[in-house]
C-alpha positions in Angstrom: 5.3 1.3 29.5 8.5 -0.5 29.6 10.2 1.1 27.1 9.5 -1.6 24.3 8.4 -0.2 21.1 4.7 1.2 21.2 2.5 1.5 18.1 0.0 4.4 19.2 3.1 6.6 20.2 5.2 6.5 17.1 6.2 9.6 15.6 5.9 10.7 11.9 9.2 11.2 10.3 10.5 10.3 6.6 11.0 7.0 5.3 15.1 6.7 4.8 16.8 5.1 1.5 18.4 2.6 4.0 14.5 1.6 5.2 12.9 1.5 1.9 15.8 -0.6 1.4 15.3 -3.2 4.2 11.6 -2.8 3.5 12.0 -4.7 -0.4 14.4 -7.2 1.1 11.9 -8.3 3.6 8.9 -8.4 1.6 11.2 -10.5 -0.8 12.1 -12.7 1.8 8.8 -12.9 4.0 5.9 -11.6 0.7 3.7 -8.9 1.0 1.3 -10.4 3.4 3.4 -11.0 6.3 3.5 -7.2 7.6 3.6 -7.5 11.3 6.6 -9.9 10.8 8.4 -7.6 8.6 7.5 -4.3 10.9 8.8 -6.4 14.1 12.7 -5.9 12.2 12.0 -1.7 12.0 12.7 -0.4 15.4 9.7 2.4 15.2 7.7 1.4 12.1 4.1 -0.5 12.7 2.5 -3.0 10.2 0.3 -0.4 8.9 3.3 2.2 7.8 5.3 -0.9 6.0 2.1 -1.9 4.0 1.4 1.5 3.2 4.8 2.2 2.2 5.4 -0.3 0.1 1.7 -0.6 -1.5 1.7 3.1 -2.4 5.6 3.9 -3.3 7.6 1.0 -3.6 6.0 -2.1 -5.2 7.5 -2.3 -8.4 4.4 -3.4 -10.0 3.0 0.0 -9.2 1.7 1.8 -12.9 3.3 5.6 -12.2 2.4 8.1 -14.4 -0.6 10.4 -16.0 -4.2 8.5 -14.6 -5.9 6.8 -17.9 -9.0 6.0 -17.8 -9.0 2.8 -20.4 -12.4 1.5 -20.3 -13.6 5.2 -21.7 -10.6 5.1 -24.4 -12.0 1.6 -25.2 -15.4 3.1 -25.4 -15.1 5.7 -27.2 -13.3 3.1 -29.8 -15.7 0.8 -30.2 -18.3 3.6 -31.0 -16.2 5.1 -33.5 -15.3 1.6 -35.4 -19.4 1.2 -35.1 -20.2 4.8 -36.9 -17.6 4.4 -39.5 -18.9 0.5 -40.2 -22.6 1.5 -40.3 -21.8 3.9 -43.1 -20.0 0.9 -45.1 -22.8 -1.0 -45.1 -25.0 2.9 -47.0 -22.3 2.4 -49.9 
């Protein structure tokens, strides 16, 4: 090697405030499409990590919170608007 950066010998460390940082400015500046771009301005971070990164922790279009499952909720809805109609139409 010749002392460029190298993808297959990175080593796992933590993501810094100052690199999530950098990471939203570029994918403001370049979209979320353009990772190899956006990893060529981390000195030790490949396209894969930056995708990752930002698809799993830092998009702010990312729903946090308690998993719902809305189709069942919806579901379970329409069956109970369905029960309590079918015993309008007994009265």
């Amino acid at each position: 090697m010749d002392g460029s950066f190298d993808k297959f010998n990175v080593k796992k460390r933590w993501w810094t405030p100052e690199e999530d940082e950098q990471l939203k400015q570029l994918v403001d500046e370049f979209g979320a499409k353009n990772w190899k771009r956006i990893a060529s301005y981390f000195q030790d971070r490949t396209d894969v990590q930056c995708l990752h990164r930002w698809q799993k922790v830092l998009n702010p279009k990312l729903i946090k919170g308690p998993w719902v499952n809305y189709y069942l909720t919806l579901d379970k809805i329409r069956r109970f608007i369905s029960y309590e109609l079918s015993f309008e139409t007994w009265r």
